[in-house]
C-alpha positions as CSV (number, residue, x, y, z in Angstrom):
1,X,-31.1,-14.7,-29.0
2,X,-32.4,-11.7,-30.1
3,X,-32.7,-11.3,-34.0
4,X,-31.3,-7.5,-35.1
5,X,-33.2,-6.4,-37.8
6,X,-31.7,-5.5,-40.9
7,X,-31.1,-2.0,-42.4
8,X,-33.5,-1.8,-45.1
9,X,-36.6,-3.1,-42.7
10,X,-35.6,0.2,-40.4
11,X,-34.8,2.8,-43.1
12,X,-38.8,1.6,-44.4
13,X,-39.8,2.2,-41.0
14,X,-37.9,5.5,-40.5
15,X,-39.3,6.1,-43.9
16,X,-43.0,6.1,-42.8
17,X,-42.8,7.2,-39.7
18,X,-41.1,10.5,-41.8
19,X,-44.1,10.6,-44.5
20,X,-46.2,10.6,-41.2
21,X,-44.4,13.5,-40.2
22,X,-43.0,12.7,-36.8
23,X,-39.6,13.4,-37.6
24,X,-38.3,12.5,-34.0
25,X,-39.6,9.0,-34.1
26,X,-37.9,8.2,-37.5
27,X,-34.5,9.5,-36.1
28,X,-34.8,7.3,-32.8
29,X,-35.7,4.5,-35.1
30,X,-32.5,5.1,-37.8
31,X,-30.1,4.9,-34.7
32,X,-31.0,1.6,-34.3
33,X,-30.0,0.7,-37.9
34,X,-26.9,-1.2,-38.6
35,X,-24.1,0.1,-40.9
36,X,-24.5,-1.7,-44.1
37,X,-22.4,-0.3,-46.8
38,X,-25.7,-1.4,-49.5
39,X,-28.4,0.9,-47.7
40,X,-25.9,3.5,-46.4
41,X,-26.5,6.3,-49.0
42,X,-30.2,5.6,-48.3
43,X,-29.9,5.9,-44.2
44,X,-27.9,9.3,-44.8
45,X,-30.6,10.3,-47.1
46,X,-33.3,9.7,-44.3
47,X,-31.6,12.0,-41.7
48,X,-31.0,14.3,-43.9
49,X,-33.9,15.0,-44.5
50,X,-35.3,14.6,-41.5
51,X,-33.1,16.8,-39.3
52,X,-34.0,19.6,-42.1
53,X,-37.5,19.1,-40.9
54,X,-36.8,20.1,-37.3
55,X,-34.9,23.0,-39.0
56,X,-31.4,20.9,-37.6
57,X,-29.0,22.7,-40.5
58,X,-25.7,21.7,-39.5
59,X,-26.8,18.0,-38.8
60,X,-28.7,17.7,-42.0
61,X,-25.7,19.2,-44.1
62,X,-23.6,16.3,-42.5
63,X,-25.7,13.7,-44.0
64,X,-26.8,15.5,-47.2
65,X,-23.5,16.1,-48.8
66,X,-22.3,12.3,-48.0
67,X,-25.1,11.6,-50.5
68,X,-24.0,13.7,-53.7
69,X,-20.4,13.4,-53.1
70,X,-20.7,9.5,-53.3
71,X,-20.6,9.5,-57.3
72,X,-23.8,8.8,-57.8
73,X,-26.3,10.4,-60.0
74,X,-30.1,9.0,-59.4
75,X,-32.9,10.7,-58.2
76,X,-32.2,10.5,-54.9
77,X,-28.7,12.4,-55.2
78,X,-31.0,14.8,-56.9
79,X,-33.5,15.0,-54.3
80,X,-30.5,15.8,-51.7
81,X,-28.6,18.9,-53.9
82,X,-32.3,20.1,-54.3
83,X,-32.8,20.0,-50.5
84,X,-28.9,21.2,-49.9
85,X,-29.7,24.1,-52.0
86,X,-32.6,24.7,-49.9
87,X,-30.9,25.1,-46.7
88,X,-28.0,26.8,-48.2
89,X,-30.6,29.7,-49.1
90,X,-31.9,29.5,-46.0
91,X,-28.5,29.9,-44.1
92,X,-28.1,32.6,-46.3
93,X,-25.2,30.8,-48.2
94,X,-27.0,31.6,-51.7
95,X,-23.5,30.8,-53.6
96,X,-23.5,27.8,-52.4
97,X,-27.5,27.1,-52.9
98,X,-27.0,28.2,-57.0
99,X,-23.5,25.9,-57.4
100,X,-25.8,23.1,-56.2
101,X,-29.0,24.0,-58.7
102,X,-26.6,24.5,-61.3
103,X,-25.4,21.1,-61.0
104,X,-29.2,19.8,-61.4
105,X,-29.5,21.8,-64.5
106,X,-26.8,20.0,-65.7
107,X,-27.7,16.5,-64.8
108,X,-29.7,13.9,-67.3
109,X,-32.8,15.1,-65.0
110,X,-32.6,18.7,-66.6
111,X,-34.7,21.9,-65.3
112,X,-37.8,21.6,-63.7
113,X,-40.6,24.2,-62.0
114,X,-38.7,23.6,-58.5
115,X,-35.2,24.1,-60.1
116,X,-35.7,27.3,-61.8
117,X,-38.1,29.0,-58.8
118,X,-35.5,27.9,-56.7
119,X,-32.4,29.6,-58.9
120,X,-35.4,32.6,-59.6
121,X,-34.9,32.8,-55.6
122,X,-31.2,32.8,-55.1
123,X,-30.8,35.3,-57.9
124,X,-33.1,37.8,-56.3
125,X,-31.4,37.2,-52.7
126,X,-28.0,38.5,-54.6
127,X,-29.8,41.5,-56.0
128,X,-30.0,39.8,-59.4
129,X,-33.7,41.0,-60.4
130,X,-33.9,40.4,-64.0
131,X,-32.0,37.1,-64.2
132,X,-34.3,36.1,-60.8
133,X,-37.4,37.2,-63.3
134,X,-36.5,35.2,-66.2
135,X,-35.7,32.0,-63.9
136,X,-39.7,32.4,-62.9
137,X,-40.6,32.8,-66.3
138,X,-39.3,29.5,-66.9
139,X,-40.3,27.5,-64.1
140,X,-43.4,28.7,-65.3
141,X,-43.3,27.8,-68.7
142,X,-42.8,23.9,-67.0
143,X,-45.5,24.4,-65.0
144,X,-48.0,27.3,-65.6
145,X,-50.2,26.6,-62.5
146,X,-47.4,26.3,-59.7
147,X,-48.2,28.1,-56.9
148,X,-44.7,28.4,-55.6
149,X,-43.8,30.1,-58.7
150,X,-47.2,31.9,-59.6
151,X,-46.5,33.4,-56.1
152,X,-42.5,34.4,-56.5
153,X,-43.2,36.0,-60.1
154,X,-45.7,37.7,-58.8
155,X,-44.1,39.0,-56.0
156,X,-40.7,40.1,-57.6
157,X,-42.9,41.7,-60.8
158,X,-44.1,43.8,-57.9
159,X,-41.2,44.7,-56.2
160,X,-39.6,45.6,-59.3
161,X,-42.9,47.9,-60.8
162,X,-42.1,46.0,-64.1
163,X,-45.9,45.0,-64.6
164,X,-48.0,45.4,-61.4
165,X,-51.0,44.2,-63.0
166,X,-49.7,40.8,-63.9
167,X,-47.7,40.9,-60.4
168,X,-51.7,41.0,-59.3
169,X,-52.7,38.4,-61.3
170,X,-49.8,36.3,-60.4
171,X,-50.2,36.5,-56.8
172,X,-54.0,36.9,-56.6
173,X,-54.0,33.0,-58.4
174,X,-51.4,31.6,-56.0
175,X,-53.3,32.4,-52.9
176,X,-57.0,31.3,-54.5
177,X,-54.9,28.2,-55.0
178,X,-54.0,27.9,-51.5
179,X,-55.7,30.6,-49.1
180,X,-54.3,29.7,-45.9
181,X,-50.7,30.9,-47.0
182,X,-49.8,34.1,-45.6
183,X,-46.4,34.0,-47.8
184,X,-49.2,34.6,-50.7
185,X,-51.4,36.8,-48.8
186,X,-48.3,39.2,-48.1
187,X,-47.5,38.6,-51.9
188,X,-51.2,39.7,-53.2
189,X,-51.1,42.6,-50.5
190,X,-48.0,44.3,-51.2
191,X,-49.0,43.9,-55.3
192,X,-51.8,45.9,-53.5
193,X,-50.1,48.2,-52.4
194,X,-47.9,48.5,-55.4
195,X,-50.9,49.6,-57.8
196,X,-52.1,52.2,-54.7
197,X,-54.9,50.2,-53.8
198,X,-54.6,50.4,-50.1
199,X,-58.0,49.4,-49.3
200,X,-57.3,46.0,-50.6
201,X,-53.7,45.8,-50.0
202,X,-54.6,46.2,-45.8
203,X,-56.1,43.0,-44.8
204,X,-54.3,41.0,-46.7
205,X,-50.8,42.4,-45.4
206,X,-52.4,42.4,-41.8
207,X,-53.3,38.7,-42.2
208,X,-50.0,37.8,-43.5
209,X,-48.0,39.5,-40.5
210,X,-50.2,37.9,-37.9
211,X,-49.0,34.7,-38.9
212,X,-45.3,35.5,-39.8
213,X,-44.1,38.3,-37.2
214,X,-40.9,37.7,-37.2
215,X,-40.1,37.6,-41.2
216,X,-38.4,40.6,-42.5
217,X,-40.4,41.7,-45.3
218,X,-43.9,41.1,-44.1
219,X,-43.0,43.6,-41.2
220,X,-41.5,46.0,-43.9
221,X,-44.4,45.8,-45.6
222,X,-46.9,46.3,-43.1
223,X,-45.1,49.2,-41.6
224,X,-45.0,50.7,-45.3
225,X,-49.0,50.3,-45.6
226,X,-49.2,51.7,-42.0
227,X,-46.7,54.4,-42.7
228,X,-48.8,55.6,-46.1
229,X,-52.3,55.1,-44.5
230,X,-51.4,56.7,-41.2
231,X,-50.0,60.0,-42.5
């Protein structure tokens, strides 16, 4: 007789083949798990997170809300309204994104860097610039050297004109800190661009719309550069 393998050995499996990242695998493997009432909130967890890797919304709402509606309040229910609030932005549900953040702030984890960049975010999406700016402010005052929110402060400073030369800096650290991210090279080039510095502001916008074609903004900000340079 064949021996079925218990719930907790799979979701370890599932669990490495997921830090591995070969999402697919680890979701073949949870189906095999048995229900067990013990490790349930910990297999839901898994493929949640793993069908918002393959960029599977619906599916990994299904799971993710099963986990903080069960009553309980560990790291792990934190972890899933952090990721929730993630795909709500991203589904453009950005009410529902900032009712889940604000339930972080109010948990015994408090704020941290990825909390506040994330509500910074949300806040700007619904055309709420200073509040967005003093969410960065704060994540920042956790964590000085974040890239994330190095990045989005410097971004939104220049959007907004408030102070281009610390939008510069901002964005200027973030991509030194991790070159190969044309969200920051769009970021330092349209700070660029902001301060009239079009010589420097053109390859780094060019470089950022190469790799991200089909996002909003970078287009809007190329065209702008092109529009300016063109004329």
């Amino acid at each position: 007789m064949k021996k079925v393998k218990s719930a907790s050995s799979i979701i370890a499996r599932a669990m490495a083949e997921y830090k591995a990242k070969d999402y697919e695998t680890a979701l073949v493997t949870l189906s095999a798990a048995p229900v067990d009432e013990n490790d349930y909130l910990e297999l839901a967890y898994l493929l949640g997170l793993c069908h918002v890797r393959l960029e599977r919304f619906d599916e990994a709402l299904l799971y993710l809300e099963q986990v903080v509606t069960s009553g309980s309040e560990d790291e792990r229910t934190r972890q899933c309204r952090l990721t929730l609030a993630y795909v709500y932005s991203v589904t453009g549900r950005t009410k529902l994104a900032e009712y889940e953040l604000r339930k972080l702030l109010d948990s015994t984890g408090g704020p941290s860097v990825q909390i506040c960049s994330a509500l910074a975010y949300v806040q700007w999406v619904q055309g709420k610039r200073d509040e967005a700016l003093s969410w960065y402010v704060k994540a920042l005052e956790y964590d000085p050297e974040n890239l994330n929110a190095l990045n989005g402060y410097g971004y939104l400073l220049a959007c907004t004109g408030k102070d281009l030369k610390k939008a510069l800096t901002c964005c200027r650290k973030a991509l030194d800190g991790d070159p190969g991210n044309p969200a920051y090279s769009d970021s330092l080039g349209w700070a660029y661009f902001q301060l009239g510095m079009l010589g420097e502001a053109g390859p780094y916008l060019q470089s950022a719309a190469e790799l991200l074609a089909d996002h909003p903004d970078v287009i809007k900000h190329l065209k702008a550069f092109r529009k300016v340079t063109q004329s």
